[in-house]
mmCIF file of the N, C-alpha and C atoms, coordinates in Angstrom:
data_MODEL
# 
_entry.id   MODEL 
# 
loop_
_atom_site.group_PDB 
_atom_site.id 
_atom_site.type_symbol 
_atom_site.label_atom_id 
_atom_site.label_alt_id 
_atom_site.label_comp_id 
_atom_site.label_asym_id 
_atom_site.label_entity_id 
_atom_site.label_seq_id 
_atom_site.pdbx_PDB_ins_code 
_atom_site.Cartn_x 
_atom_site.Cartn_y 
_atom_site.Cartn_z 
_atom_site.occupancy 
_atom_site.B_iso_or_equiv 
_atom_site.pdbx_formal_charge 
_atom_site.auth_seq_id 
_atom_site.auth_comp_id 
_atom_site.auth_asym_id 
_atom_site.auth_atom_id 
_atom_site.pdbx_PDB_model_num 
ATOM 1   N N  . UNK A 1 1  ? 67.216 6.447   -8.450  1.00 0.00 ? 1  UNK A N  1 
ATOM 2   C CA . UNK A 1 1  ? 68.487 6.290   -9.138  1.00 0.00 ? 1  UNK A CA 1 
ATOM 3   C C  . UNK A 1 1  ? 68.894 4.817   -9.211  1.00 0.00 ? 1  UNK A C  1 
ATOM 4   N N  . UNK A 1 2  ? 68.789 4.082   -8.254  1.00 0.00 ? 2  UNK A N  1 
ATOM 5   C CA . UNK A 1 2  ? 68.844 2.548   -8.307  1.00 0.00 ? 2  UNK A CA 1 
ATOM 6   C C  . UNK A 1 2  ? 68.077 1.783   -8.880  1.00 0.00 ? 2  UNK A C  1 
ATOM 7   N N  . UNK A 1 3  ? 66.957 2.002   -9.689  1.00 0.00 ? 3  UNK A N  1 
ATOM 8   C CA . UNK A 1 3  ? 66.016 1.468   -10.425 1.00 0.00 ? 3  UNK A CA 1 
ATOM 9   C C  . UNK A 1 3  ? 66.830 1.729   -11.845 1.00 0.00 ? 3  UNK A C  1 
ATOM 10  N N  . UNK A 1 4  ? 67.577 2.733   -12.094 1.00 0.00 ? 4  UNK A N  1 
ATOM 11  C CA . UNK A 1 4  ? 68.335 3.085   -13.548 1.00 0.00 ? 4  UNK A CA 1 
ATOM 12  C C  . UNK A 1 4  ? 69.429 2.126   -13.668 1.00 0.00 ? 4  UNK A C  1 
ATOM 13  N N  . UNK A 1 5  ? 70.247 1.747   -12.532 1.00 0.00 ? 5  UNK A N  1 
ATOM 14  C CA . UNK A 1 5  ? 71.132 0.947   -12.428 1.00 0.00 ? 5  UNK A CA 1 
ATOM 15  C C  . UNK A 1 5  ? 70.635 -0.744  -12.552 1.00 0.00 ? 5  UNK A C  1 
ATOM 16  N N  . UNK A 1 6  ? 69.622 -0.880  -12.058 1.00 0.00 ? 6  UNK A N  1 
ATOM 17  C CA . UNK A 1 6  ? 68.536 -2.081  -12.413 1.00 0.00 ? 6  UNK A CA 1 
ATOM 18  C C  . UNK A 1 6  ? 68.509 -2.552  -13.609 1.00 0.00 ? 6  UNK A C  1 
ATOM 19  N N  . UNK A 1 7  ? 67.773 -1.290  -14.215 1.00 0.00 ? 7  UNK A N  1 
ATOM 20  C CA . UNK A 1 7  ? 67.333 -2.025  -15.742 1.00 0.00 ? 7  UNK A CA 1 
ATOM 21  C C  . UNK A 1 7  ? 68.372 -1.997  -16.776 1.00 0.00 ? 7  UNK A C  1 
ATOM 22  N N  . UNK A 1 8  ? 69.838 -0.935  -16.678 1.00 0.00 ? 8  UNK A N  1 
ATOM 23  C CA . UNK A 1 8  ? 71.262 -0.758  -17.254 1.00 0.00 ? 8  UNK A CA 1 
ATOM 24  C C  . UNK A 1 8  ? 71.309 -2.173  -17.297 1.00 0.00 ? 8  UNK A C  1 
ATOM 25  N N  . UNK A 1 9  ? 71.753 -2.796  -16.042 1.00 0.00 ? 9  UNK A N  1 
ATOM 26  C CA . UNK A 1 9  ? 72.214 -3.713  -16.168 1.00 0.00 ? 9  UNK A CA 1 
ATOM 27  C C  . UNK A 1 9  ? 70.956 -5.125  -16.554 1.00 0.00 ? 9  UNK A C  1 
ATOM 28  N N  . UNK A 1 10 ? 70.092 -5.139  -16.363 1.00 0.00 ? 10 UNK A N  1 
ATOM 29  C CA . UNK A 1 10 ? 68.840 -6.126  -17.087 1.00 0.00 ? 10 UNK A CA 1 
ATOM 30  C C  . UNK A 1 10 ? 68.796 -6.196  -18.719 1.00 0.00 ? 10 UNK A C  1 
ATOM 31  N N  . UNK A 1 11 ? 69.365 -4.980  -19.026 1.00 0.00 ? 11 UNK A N  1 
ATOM 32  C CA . UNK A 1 11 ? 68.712 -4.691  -20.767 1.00 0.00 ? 11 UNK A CA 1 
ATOM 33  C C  . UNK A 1 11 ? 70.367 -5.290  -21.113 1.00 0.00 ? 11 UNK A C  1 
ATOM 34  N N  . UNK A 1 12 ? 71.313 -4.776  -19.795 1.00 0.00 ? 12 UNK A N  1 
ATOM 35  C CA . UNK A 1 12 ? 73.394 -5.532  -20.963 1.00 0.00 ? 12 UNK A CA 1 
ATOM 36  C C  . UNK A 1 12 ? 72.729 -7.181  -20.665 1.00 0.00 ? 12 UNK A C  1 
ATOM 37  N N  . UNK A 1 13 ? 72.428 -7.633  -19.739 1.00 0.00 ? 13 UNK A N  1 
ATOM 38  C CA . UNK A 1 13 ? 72.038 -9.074  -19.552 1.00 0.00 ? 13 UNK A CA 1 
ATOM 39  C C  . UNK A 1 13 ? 71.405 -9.298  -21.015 1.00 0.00 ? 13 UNK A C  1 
ATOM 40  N N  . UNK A 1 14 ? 70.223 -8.867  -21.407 1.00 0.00 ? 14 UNK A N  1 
ATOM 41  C CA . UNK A 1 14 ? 69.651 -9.153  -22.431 1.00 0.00 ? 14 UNK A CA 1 
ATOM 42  C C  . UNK A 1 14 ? 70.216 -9.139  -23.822 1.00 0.00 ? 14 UNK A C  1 
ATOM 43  N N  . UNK A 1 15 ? 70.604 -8.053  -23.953 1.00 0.00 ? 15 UNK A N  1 
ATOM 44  C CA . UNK A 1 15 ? 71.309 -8.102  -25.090 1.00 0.00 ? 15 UNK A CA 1 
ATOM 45  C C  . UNK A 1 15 ? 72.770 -8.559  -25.768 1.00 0.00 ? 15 UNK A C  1 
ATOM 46  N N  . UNK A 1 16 ? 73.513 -9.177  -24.457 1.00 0.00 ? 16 UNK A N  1 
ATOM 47  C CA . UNK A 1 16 ? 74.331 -9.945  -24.299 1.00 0.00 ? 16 UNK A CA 1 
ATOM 48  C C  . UNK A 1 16 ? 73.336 -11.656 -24.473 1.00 0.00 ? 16 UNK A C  1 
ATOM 49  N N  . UNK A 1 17 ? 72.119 -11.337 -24.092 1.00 0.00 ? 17 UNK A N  1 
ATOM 50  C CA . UNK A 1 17 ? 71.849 -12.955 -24.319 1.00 0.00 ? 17 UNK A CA 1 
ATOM 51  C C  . UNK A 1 17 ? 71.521 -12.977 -26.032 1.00 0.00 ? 17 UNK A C  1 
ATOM 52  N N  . UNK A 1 18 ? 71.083 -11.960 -26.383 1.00 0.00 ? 18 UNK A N  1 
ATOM 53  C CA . UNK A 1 18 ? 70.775 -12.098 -27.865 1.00 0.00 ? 18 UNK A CA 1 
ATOM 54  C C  . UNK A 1 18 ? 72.330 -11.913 -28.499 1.00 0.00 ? 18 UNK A C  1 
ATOM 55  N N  . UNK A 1 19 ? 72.693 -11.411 -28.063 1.00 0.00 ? 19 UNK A N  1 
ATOM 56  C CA . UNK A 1 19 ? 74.232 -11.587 -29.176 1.00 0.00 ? 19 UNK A CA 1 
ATOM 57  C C  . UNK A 1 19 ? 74.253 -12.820 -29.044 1.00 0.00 ? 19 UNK A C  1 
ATOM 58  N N  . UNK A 1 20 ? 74.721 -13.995 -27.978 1.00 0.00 ? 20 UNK A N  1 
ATOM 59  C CA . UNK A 1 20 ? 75.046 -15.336 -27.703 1.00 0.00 ? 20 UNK A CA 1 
ATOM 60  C C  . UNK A 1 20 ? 74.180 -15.830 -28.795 1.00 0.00 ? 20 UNK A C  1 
ATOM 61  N N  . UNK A 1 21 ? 72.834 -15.647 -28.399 1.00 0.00 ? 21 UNK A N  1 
ATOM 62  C CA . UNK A 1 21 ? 71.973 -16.785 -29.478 1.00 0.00 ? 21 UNK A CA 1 
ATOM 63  C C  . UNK A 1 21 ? 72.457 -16.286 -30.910 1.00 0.00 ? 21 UNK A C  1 
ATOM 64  N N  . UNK A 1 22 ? 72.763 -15.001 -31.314 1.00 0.00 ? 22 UNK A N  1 
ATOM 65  C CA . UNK A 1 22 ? 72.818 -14.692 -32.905 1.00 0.00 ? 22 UNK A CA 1 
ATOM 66  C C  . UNK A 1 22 ? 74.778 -15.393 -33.419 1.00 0.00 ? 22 UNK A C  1 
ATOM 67  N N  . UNK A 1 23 ? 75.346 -15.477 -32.114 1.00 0.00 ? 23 UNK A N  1 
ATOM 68  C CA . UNK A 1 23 ? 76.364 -16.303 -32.395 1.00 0.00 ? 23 UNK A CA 1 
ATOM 69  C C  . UNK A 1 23 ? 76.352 -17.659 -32.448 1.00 0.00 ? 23 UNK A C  1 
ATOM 70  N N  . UNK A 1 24 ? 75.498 -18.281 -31.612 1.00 0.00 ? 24 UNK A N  1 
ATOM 71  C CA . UNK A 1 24 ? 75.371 -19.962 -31.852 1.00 0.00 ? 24 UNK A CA 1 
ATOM 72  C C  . UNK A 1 24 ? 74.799 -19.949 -32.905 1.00 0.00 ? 24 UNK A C  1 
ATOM 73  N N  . UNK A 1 25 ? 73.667 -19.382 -33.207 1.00 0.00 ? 25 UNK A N  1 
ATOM 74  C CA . UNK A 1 25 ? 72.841 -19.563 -34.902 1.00 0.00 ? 25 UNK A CA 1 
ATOM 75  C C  . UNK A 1 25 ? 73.742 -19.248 -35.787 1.00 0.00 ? 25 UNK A C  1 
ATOM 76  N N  . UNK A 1 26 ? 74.656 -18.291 -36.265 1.00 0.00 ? 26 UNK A N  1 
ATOM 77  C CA . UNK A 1 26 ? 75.618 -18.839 -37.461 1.00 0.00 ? 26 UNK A CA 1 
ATOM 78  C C  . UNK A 1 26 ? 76.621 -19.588 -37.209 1.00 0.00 ? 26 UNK A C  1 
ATOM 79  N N  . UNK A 1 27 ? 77.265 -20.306 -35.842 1.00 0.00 ? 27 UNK A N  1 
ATOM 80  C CA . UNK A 1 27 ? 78.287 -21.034 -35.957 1.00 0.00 ? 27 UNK A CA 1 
ATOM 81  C C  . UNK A 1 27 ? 77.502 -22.298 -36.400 1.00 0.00 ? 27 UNK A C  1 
ATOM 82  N N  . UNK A 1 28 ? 75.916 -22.402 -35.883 1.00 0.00 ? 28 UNK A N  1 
ATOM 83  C CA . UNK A 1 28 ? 75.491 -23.755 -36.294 1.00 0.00 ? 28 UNK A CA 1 
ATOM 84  C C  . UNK A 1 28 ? 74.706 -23.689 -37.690 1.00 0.00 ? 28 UNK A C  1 
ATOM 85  N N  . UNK A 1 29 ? 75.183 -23.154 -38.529 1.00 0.00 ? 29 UNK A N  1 
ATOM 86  C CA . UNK A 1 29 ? 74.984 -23.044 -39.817 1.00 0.00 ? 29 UNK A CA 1 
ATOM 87  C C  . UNK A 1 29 ? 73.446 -22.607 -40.055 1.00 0.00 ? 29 UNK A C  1 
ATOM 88  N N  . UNK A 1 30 ? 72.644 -22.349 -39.037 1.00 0.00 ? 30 UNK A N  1 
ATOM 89  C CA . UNK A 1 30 ? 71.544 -22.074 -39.105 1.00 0.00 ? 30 UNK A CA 1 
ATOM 90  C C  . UNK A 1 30 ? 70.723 -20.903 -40.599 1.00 0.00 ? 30 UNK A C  1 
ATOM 91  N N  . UNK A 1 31 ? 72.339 -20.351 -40.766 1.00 0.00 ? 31 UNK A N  1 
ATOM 92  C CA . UNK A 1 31 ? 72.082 -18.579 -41.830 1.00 0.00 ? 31 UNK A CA 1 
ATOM 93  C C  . UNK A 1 31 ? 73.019 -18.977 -42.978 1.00 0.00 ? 31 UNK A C  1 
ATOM 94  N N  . UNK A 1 32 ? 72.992 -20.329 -43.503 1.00 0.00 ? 32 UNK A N  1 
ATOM 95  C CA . UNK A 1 32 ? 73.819 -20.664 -44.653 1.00 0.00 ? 32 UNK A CA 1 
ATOM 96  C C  . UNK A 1 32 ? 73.095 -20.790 -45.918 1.00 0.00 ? 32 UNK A C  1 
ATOM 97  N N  . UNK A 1 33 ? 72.032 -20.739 -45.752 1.00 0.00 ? 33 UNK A N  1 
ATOM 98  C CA . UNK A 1 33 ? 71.160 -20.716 -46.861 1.00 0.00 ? 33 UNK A CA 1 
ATOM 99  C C  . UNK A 1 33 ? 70.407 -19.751 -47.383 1.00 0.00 ? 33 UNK A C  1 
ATOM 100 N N  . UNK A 1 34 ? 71.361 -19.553 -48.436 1.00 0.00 ? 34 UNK A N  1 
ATOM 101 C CA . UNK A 1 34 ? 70.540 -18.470 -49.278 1.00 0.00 ? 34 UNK A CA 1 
ATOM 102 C C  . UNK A 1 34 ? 70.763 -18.506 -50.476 1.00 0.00 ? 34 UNK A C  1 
ATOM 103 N N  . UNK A 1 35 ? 70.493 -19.345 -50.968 1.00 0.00 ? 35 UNK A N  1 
ATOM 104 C CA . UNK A 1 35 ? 69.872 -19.803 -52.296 1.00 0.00 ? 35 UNK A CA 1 
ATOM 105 C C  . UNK A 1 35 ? 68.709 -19.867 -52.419 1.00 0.00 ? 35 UNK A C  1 
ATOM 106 N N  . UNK A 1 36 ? 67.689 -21.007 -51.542 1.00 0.00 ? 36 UNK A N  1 
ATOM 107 C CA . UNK A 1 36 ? 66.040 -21.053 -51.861 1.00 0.00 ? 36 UNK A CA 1 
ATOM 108 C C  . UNK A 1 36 ? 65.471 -20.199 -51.352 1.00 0.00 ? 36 UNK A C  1 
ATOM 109 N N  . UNK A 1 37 ? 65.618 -18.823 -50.485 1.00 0.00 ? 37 UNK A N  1 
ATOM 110 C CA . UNK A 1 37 ? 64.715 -18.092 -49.910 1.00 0.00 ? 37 UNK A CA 1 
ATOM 111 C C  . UNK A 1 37 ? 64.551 -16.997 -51.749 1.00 0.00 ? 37 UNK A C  1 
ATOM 112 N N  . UNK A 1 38 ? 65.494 -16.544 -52.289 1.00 0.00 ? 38 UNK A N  1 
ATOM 113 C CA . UNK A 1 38 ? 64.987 -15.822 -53.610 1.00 0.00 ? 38 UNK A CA 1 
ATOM 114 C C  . UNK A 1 38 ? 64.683 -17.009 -54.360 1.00 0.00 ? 38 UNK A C  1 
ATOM 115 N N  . UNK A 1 39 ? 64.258 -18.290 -54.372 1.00 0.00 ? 39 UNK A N  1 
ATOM 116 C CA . UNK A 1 39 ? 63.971 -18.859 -55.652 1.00 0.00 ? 39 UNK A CA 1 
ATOM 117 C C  . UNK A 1 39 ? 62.121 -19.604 -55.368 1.00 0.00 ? 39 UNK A C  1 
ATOM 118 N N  . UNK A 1 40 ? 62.030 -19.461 -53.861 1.00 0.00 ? 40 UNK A N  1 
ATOM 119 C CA . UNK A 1 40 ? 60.995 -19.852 -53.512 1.00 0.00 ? 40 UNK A CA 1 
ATOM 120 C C  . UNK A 1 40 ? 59.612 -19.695 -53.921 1.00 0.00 ? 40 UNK A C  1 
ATOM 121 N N  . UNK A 1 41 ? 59.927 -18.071 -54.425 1.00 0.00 ? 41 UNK A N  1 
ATOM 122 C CA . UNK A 1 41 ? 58.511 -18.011 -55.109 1.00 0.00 ? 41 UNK A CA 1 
ATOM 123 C C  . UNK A 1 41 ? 57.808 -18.281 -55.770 1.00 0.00 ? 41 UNK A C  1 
ATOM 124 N N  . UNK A 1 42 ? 59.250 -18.766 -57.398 1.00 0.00 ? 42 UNK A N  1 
ATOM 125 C CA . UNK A 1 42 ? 58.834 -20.061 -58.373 1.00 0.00 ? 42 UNK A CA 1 
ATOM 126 C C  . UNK A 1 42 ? 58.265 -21.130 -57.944 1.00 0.00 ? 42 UNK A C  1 
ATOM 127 N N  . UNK A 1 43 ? 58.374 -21.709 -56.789 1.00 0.00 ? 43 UNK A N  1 
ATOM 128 C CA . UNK A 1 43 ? 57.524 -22.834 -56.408 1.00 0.00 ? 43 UNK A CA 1 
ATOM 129 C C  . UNK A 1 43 ? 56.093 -22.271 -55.710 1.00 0.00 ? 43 UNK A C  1 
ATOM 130 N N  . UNK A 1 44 ? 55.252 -22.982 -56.247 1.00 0.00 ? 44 UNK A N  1 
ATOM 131 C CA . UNK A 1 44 ? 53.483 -22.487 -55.878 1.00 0.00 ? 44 UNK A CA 1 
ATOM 132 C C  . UNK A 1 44 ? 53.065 -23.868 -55.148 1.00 0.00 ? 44 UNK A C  1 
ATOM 133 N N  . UNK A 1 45 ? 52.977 -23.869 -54.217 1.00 0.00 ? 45 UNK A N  1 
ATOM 134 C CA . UNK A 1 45 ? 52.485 -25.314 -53.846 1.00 0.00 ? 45 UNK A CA 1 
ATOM 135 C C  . UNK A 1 45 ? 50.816 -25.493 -53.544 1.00 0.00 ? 45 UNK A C  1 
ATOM 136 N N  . UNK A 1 46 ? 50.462 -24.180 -53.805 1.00 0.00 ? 46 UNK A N  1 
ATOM 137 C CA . UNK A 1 46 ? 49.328 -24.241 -53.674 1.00 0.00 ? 46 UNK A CA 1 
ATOM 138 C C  . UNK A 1 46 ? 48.259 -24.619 -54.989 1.00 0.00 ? 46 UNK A C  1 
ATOM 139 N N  . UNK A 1 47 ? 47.163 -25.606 -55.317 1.00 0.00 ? 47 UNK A N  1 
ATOM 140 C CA . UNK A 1 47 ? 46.652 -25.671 -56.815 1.00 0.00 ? 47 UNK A CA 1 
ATOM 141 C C  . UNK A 1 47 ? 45.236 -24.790 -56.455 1.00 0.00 ? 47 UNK A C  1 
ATOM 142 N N  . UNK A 1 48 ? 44.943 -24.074 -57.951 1.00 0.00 ? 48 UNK A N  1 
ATOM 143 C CA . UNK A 1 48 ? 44.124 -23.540 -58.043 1.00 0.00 ? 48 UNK A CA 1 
ATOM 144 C C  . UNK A 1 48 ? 42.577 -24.222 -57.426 1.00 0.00 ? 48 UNK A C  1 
ATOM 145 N N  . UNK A 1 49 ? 42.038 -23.570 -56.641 1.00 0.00 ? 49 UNK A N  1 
ATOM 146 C CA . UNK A 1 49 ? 40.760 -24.135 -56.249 1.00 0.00 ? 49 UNK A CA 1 
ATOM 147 C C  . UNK A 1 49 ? 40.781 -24.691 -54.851 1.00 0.00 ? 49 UNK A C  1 
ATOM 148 N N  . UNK A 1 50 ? 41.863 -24.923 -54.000 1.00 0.00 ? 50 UNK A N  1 
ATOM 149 C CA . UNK A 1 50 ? 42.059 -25.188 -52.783 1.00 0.00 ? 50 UNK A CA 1 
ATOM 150 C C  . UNK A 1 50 ? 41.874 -23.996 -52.093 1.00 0.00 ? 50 UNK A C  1 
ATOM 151 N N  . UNK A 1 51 ? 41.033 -24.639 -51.079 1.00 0.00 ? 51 UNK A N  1 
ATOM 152 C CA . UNK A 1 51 ? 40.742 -23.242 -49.759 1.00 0.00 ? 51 UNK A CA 1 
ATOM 153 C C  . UNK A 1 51 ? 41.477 -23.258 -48.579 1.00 0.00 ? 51 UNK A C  1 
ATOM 154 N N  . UNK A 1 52 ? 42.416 -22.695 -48.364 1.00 0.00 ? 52 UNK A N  1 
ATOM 155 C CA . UNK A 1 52 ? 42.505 -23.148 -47.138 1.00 0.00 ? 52 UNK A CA 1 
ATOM 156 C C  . UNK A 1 52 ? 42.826 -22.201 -45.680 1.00 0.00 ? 52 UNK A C  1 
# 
C-alpha cells in the first residue's frame, strides 16, 4: 500500500514539473509562432540530385 502512495505522489511531482515547463515555454514566447510552420512546405531547400 505504501508503494501506491510513492508513485501518487512521484507521477503529482512530475506532472506538476511538466505543467511548470509548458508554463515557462509560453510566457517565454517560445509557442508564438505560427505563421511559418503552415507555410514551410513552400520552401524546398533541398535541390534535385543531392543525397543526403
Amino acid at each position: 500500500m505504501s508503494v501506491i502512495i510513492i508513485l501518487l505522489g512521484l507521477s503529482l511531482c512530475v506532472s506538476i514539473g511538466f505543467l511548470i515547463a509548458f508554463i515557462w515555454s509560453v510566457k517565454s514566447g517560445q509557442l508564438e509562432d505560427d505563421y511559418s510552420p503552415a507555410h514551410k512546405i513552400f520552401f524546398d531547400d533541398n535541390q534535385p540530385g543531392n543525397v543526403q
